[in-house]
N, C-alpha and C positions, 0 to 999 in steps of 0.2 A: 402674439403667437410665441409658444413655449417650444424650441429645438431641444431636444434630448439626443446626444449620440455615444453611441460608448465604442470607441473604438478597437479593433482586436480582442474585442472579450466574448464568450463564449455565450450561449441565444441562456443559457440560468445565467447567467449572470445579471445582463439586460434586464431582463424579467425584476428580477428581483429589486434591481437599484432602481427602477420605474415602479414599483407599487415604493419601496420604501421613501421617496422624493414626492411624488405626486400626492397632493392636498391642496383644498383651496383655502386653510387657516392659515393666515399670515404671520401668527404670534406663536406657531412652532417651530421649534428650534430644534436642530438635525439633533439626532441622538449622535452620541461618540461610537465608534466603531469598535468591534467586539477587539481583543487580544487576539484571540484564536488560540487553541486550546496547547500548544507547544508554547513554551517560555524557557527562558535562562539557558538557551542551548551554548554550549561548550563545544571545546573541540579546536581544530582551523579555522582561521579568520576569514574562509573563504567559502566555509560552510553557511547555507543560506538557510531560513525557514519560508516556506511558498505555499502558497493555497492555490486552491481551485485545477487541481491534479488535472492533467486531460494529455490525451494523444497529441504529439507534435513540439508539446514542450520541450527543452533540454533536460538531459538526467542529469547532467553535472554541470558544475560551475568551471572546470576548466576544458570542457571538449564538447563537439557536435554532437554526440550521442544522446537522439531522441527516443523519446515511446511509438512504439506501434502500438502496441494494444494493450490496455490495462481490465482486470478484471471489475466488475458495472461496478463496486462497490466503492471503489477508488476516484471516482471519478467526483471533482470539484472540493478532496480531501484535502487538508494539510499534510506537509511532507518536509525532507528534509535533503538539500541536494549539494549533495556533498563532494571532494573532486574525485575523480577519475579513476586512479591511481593511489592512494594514498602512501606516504614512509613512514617507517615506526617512527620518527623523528617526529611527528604531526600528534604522539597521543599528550592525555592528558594528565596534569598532576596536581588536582587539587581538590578540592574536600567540597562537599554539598551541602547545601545551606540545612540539611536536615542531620550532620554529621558523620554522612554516610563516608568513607574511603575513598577517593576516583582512581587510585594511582593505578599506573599501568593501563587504565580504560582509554579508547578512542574520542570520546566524548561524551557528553551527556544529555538531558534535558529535562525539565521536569514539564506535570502534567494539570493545566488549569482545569479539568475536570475528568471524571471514571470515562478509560479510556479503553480501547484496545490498538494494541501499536503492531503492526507488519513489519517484517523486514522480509524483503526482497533481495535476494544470494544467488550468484551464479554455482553455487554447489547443491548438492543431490542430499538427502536427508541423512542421509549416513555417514553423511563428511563433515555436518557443521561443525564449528566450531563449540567449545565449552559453555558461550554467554549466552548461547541459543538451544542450548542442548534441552530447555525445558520448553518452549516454543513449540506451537501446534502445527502439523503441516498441516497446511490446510489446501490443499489439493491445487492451488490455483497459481498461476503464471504470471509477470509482467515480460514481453517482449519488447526490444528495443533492436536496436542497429546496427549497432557495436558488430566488425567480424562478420560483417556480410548478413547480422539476424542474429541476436542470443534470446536464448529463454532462462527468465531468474525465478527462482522457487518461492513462493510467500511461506512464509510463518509468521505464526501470531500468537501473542499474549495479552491480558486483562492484567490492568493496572488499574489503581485507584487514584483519586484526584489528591492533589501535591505530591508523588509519589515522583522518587527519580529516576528514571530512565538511562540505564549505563549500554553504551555501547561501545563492545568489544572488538578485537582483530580481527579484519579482514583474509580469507587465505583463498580468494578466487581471481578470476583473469583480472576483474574491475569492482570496483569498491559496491558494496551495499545500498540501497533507499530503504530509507526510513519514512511509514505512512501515519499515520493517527486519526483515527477515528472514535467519537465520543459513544459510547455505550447508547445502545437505541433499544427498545421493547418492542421493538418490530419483531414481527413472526416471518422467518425466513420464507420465501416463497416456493411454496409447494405444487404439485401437478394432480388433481384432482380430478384426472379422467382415468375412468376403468383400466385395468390394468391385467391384461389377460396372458397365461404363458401356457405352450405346447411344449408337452416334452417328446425326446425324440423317440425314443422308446415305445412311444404308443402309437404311432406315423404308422398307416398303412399305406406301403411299398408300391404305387404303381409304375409300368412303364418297361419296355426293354431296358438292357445293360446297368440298373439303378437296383443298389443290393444296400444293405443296414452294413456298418464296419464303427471303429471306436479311435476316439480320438485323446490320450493320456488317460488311459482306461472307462472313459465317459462313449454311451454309445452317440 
């Protein structure tokens, strides 16, 4: 009899390492495990690379601050968790295996394949900082703990495979995450039911005390 258990790992995860193990050929031999799509990350020594993204994990490597809720796309990503707090003391000064600059950057990393990379900010889109200033908002939120409950703003950019990945100053309560996800030809998911709208304008009035009025010149 064959026990399989994987303990603390999330029901994809299981899944996965159970079809990848389970065979009855005796003369295959495990495949090596993927890199995963972050390499050569730079920065603090205490700065980690981590897969499989989910609720309940820690944000950082040096404090309790966990995720509550991450947006569905995030979830079982690679990521990058970084400390807390960071000092300017903590950047970085040294040159990229592609000749790029780093000096003055927080860190870096390059990208084993066409990527799009998030960062998640405790600031408002009008306050990023300059390294982000080209970065898509892209509407969506990571909540964590921190302060009784924060909400951190994603943006996002497309990057190409070996391409480096510079990441700049921090100027919010708590330091930045870093997510990567590998470019996908998925079609976003759309809502395909009818879609009907009333305007108010054309409402006929019933009822005592119930009269038409305007709301920022819209009736």
């Amino acid at each position: 009899m064959l026990s399989i258990s994987f303990p603390n790992a999330a029901a994809g995860e299981a899944i996965i390492s159970a079809i990848a193990i389970s065979t009855s050929n005796k003369t295959v031999k495990p495949q090596q495990g993927s890199k995963g799509i972050i390499y050569q990350l730079q920065g603090n020594n205490k700065w980690v690379i981590k897969s499989w993204m989910d609720i309940g994990q820690k944000q950082y490597t040096d404090a309790g601050v966990t995720f509550n809720d991450l947006p569905p796309i995030f979830y079982g990503a690679d990521w990058i968790s970084c400390l807390f707090q960071p000092s300017p003391e903590g950047r970085v000064l040294k040159v990229s295996p592609s000749g790029g600059d780093l000096e003055g950057a927080f860190g870096s990393f390059t990208l084993n394949a066409d990527a799009d990379v998030y960062v998640a900010m405790d600031v408002q889109a009008s306050q990023r900082t300059d390294w982000v200033a080209d970065y898509e908002n892209t509407g969506l939120f990571v909540k964590n703990d921190a302060n009784g409950g924060s909400r951190l703003a994603v943006y996002r950019k497309r990057f190409k495979r070996a391409d480096v990945v510079k990441l700049g100053e921090n100027k919010s309560r708590f330091m930045y995450t870093v997510v990567v996800l590998p470019v996908t030809s998925l079609q976003p998911a759309t809502d395909l039911r009818k879609t009907i709208s009333y305007k108010a304008e054309t409402a006929e009035i019933k009822g005592d005390g119930l009269k038409a009025d305007t709301l920022n010149g819209k009736k």
